[in-house]
C-alpha positions as CSV (number, residue, x, y, z in Angstrom):
1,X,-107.6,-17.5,55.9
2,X,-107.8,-17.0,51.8
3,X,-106.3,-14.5,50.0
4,X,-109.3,-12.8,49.5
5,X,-110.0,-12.3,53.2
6,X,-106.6,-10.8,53.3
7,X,-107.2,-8.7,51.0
8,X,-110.2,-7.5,52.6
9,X,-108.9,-7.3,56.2
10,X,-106.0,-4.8,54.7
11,X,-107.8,-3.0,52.9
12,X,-110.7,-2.3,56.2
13,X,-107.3,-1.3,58.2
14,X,-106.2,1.0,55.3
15,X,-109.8,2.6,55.1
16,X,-109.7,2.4,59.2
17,X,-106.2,4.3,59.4
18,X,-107.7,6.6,57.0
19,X,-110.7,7.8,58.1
20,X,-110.7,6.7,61.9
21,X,-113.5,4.1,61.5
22,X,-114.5,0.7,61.5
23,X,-116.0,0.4,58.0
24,X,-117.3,-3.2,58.6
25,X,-118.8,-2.0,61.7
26,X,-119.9,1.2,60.0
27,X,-121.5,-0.9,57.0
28,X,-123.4,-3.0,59.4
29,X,-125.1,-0.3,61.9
30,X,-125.7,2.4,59.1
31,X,-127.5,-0.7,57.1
32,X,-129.6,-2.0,60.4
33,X,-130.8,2.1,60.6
34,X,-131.3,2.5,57.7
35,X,-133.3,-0.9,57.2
36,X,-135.9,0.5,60.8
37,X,-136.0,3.8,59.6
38,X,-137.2,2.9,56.0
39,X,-140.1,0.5,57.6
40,X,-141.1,2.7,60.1
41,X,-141.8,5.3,58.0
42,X,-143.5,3.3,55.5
43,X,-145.8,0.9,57.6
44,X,-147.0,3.8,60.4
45,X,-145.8,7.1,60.5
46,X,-146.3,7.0,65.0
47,X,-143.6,4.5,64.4
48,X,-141.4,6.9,62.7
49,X,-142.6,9.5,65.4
50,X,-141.1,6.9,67.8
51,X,-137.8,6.6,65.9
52,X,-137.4,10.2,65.8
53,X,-138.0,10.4,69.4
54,X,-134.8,8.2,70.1
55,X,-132.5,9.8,67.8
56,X,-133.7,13.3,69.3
57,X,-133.2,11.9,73.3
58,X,-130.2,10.5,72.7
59,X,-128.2,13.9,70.3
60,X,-129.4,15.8,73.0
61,X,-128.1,13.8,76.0
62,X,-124.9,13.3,74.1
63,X,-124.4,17.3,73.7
64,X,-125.4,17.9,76.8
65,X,-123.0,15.6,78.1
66,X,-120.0,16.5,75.9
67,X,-120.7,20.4,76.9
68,X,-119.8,19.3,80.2
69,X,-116.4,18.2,79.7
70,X,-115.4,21.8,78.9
71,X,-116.6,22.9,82.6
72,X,-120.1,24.1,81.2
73,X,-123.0,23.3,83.3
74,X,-125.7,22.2,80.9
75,X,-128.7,20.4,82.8
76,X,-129.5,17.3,81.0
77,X,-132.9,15.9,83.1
78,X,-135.0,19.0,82.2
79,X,-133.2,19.6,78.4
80,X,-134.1,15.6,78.0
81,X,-137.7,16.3,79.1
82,X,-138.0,19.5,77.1
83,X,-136.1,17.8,73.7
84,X,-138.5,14.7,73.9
85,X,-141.9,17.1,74.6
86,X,-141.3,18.5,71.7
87,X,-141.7,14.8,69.4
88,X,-145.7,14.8,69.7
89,X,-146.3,18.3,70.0
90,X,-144.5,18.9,66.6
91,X,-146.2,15.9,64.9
92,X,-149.4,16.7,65.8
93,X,-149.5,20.9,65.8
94,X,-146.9,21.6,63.5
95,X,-144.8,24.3,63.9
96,X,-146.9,26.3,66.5
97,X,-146.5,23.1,68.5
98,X,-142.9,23.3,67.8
99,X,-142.3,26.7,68.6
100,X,-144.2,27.0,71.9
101,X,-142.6,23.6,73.3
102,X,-138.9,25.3,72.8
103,X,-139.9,28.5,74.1
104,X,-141.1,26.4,77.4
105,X,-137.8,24.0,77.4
106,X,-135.6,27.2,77.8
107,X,-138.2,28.5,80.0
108,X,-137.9,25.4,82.1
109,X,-134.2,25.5,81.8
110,X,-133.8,28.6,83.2
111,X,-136.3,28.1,85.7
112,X,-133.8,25.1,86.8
113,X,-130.7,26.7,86.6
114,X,-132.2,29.6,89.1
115,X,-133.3,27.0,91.2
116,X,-129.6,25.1,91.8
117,X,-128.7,28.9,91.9
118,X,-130.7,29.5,94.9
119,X,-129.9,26.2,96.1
120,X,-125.9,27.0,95.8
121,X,-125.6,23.3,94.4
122,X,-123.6,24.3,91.3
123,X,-122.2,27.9,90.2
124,X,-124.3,28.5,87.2
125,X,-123.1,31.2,84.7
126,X,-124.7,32.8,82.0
127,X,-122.2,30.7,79.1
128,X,-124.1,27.9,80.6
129,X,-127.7,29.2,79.9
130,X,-126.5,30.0,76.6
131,X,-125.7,26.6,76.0
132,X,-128.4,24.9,77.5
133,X,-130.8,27.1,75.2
134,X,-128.2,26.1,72.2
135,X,-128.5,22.3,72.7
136,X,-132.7,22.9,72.4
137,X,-132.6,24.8,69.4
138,X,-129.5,23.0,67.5
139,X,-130.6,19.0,68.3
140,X,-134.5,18.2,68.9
141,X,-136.0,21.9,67.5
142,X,-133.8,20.9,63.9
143,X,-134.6,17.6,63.8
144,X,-138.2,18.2,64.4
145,X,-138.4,19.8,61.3
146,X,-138.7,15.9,59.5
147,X,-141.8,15.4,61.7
148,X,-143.5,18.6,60.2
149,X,-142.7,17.5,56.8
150,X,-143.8,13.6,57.4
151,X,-147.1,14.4,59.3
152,X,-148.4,16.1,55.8
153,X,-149.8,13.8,53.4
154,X,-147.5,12.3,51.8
155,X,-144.8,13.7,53.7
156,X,-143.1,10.2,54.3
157,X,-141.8,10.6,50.7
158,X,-140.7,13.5,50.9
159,X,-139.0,12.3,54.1
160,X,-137.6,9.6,52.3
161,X,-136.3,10.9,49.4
162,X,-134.6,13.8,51.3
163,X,-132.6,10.8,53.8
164,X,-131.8,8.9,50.5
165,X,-130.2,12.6,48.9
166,X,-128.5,13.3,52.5
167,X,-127.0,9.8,52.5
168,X,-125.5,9.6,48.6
169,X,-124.0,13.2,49.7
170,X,-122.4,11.6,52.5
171,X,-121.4,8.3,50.4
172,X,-120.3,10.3,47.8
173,X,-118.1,12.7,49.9
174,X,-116.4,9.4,51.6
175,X,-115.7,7.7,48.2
176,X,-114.4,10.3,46.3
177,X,-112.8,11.7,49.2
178,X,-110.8,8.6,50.1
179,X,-109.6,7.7,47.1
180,X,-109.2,10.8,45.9
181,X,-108.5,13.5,48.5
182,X,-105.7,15.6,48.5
183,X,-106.8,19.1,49.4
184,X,-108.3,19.9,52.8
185,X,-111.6,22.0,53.1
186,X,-111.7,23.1,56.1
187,X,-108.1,22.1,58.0
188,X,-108.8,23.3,61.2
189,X,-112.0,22.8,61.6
190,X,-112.5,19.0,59.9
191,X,-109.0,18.0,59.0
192,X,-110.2,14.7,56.7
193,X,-112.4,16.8,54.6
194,X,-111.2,17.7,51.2
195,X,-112.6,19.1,48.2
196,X,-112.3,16.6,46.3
197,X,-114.7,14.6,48.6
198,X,-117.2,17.5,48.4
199,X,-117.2,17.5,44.6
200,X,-117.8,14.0,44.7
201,X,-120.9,14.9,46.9
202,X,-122.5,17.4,44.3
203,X,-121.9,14.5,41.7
204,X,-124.2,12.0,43.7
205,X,-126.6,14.5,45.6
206,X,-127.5,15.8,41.5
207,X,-127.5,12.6,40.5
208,X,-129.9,11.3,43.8
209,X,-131.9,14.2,43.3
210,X,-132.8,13.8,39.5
211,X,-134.1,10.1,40.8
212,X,-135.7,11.1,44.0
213,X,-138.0,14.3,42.2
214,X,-139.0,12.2,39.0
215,X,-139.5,8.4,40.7
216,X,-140.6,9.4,44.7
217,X,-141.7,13.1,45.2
218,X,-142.7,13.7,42.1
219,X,-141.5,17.3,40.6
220,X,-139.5,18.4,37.8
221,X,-136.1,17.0,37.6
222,X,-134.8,20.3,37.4
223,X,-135.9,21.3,40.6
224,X,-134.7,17.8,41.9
225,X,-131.6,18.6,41.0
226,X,-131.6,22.1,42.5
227,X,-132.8,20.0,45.9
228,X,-129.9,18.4,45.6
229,X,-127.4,21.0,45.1
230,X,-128.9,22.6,48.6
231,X,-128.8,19.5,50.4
232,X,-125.0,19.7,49.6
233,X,-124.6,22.9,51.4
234,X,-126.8,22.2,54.3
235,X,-125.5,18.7,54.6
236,X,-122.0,19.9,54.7
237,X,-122.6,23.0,56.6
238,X,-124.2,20.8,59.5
239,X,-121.1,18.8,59.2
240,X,-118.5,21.2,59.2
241,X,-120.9,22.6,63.0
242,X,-121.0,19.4,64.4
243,X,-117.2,19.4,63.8
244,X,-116.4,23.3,65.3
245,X,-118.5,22.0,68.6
246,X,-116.8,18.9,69.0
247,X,-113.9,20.5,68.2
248,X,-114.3,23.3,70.9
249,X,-115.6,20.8,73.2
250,X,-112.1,19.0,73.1
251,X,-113.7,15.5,71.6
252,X,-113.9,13.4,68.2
253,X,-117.1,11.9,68.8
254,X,-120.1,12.7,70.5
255,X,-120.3,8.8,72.4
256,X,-119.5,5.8,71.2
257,X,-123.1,4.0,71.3
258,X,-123.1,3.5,67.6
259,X,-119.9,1.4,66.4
260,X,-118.5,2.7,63.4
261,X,-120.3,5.7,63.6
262,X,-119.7,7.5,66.9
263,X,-122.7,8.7,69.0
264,X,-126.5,9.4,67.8
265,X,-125.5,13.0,67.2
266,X,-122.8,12.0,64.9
267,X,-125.2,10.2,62.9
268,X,-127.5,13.7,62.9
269,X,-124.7,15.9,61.7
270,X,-125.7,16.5,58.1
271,X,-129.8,15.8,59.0
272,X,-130.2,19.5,61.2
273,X,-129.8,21.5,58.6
274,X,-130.9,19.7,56.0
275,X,-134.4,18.6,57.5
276,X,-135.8,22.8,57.5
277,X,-134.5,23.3,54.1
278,X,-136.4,19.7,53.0
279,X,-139.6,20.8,55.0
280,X,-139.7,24.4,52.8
281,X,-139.5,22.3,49.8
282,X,-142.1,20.1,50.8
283,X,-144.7,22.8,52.0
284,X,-143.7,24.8,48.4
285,X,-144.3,21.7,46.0
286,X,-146.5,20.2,48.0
């Protein structure tokens, strides 16, 4: 092995020891995602629909699952049926679509947990409903938010531009924040998050934004740069969630489908919020 591989192999388990991730592993699946979701929201938008669709089944199973190992009774079959009901419906009638597949998921829900109630097959509290009709709203309701804002007409920029923004914040928070992190943000909550690393992120999401609004969506660069500056508090907001819930749900990462990465809902941290912020914009400017 040459030198230079060394150096490369120390530096990944520096970076590893670090942050608690793979980064070649992390590099590779965040590049192959990032590759499908680019082309599928370029060549068809129903292919997009379809990504979507995976990214919501699989959050939601993941929090329903992880809710479980704290002794809370969260149904997945009928949350899974309700979360993935609620891909065409929202591409196709928008918001009303949106709304009235929720309000039917919780329905459903709680139709179910009556029913194993009735049946005495599991004790079924009210904490449980509660979280049921969380892991609707937070996971496929959120995320459903980027089909509103792709199925207008030009929407896919929009779309675009706002996943580019999310993911500079995200690159910018990592760089800065590992090379130059020394004061924690939030210490109980998200331990490796410092504020250095979130000024790094304003740095790139202004910097992303003045690019996205003047070469993709097409408004001043002022406001681009405003977009940004709100991406930065959603994204990190959604972040600093994800990390109170796995936190209270005594885990680090949602599952470990996605090397490098964690689970699918690991991957959505930063998007929930983010994604209703992005579809206001859209609607306002477009």
């Amino acid at each position: 092995m040459s030198d230079f591989e060394h150096a490369i192999r120390d530096a990944g388990a520096v970076i590893e020891a670090r942050t608690g991730r793979n980064l070649v592993a992390a590099l590779l699946i965040g590049s192959a995602l990032g590759a499908v979701f680019v082309f599928s929201l370029i060549i068809d938008k129903q292919y997009f629909m379809l990504l979507i669709a995976v990214f919501i089944g699989f959050g939601t199973w993941e929090l329903a699952t992880i809710s479980r190992t704290e002794k809370r009774h969260v149904p997945r079959i009928p949350i899974l049926i309700s979360a993935l009901a609620m891909v065409p419906t929202t591409y196709y009638f928008g918001a009303l679509g949106q709304l009235l597949t929720l309000a039917a998921g919780i329905g459903f829900t709680i139709v179910w947990h009556a029913i194993q109630r009735g049946l005495s097959r599991a004790t079924v509290t009210d904490r449980d409903m509660i979280m049921s009709a969380f892991t609707l709203a937070y996971v496929p309701f959120l995320v459903s938010f980027t089909l509103i804002m792709t199925a207008r007409d030009g929407g896919e920029w929009w779309t675009l531009g706002t996943m580019i923004i999310i993911a500079s914040i995200d690159t910018g928070a990592y760089a800065t924040g590992l090379l130059f992190g020394r004061h924690p943000m939030a210490p109980k909550i998200s331990p490796k998050k410092t504020w250095e690393g979130f000024a790094g992120s304003v740095v790139f999401a202004l910097v992303a934004g003045l690019i996205i609004a003047t070469q993709m969506i097409h408004i001043d660069w002022w406001w681009g740069m405003v977009f940004g500056l709100i991406l930065v508090g959603t994204a990190t907001t959604g972040d600093l969630i994800e990390s109170l819930i796995k936190r209270e749900l005594g885990t680090k990462d949602a599952s470990h489908l996605l090397p490098g990465h964690g689970g699918f809902l690991d991957r959505l941290d930063s998007v929930l919020p983010s994604m209703f912020v992005a579809s206001i914009f859209a609607v306002l400017f477009s």
